[in-house]
N, C-alpha and C positions, 0 to 999 in steps of 0.2 A: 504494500500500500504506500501511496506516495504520502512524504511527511515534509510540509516544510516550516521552516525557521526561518524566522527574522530577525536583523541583527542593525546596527549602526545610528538609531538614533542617540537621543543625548541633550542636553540642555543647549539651547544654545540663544544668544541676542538676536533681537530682532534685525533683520537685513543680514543676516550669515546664511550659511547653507549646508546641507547635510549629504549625503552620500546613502541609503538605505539598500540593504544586499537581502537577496529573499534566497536561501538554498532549497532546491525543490526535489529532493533526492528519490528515483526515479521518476519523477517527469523528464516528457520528450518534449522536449522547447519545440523542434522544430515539426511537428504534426497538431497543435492547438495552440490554443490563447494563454496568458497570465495574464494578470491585471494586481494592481495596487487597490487597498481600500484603507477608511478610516475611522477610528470611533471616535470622534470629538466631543468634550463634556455635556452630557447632555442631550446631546445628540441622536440617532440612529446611523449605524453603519453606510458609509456611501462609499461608494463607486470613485476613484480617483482617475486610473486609468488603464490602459489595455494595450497589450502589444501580444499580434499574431505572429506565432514561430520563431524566429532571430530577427524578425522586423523586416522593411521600412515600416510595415504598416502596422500603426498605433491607433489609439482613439484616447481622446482625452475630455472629461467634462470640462464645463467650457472652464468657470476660474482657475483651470488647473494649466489649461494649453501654454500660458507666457509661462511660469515657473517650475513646472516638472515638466522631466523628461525619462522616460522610460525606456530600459533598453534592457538585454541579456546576451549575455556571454556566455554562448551555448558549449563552448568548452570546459566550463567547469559547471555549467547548469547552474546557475545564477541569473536572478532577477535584479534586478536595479531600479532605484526609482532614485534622479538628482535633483534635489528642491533649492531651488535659489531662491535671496531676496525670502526669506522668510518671516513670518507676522505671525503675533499671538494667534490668530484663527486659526494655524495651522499645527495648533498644539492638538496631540490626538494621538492616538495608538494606532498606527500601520501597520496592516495587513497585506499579504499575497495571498491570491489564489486561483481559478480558473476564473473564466466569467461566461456565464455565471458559476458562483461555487459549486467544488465540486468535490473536493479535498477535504477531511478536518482543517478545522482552523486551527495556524498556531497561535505562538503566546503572542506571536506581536514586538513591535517596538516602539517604545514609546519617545514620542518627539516632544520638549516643552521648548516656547520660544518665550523669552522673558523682552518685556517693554522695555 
């Protein structure tokens, strides 16, 4: 069964940026989708973004399109999501998984940006 882990958030200032790595051990990147998600305080789980196989083609909700970018390094079966320009809103606990899921959810990583 595939299991994956998230790893790389961290506290960080507003307007810095993070690097987020999802390992998705046995997923096949290049035969479906991954995507990023998030739980924001209070919130419900949404949708950040998507990328088919090793890419080009991604999909991003729209506030997300200027500041993440998604991509995978199908050599080591890694997810990536790089958030620039970061703001309190984006404080949240990130998630990988198919889209839609498909996977147990792992534990996440949680992102806080401080004002």
């Amino acid at each position: 069964q595939v299991q994956v882990a998230e790893s790389g958030g961290g506290l960080v200032q507003a307007g810095g940026s993070l690097r987020l790595s999802c390992a998705a051990s046995g997923h096949t990147f290049e035969s479906g989708n991954m995507a990023w998600y998030r739980d924001a305080p209070g919130k419900e789980r949404e949708f950040v973004a998507s990328i088919y196989g090793a890419g080009p083609s991604t999909y991003y909700r729209g506030w997300a399109k200027d500041r993440f970018t998604i991509s995978v390094d199908v050599a080591t079966t890694t997810l990536y999501l790089q958030i620039w320009s970061l703001t309190p809103e984006d404080t949240a606990v990130y998630y990988c998984n198919t889209h839609p899921p498909r996977y147990p959810w792992g534990q996440g990583t949680q992102v806080t940006v401080s004002s």
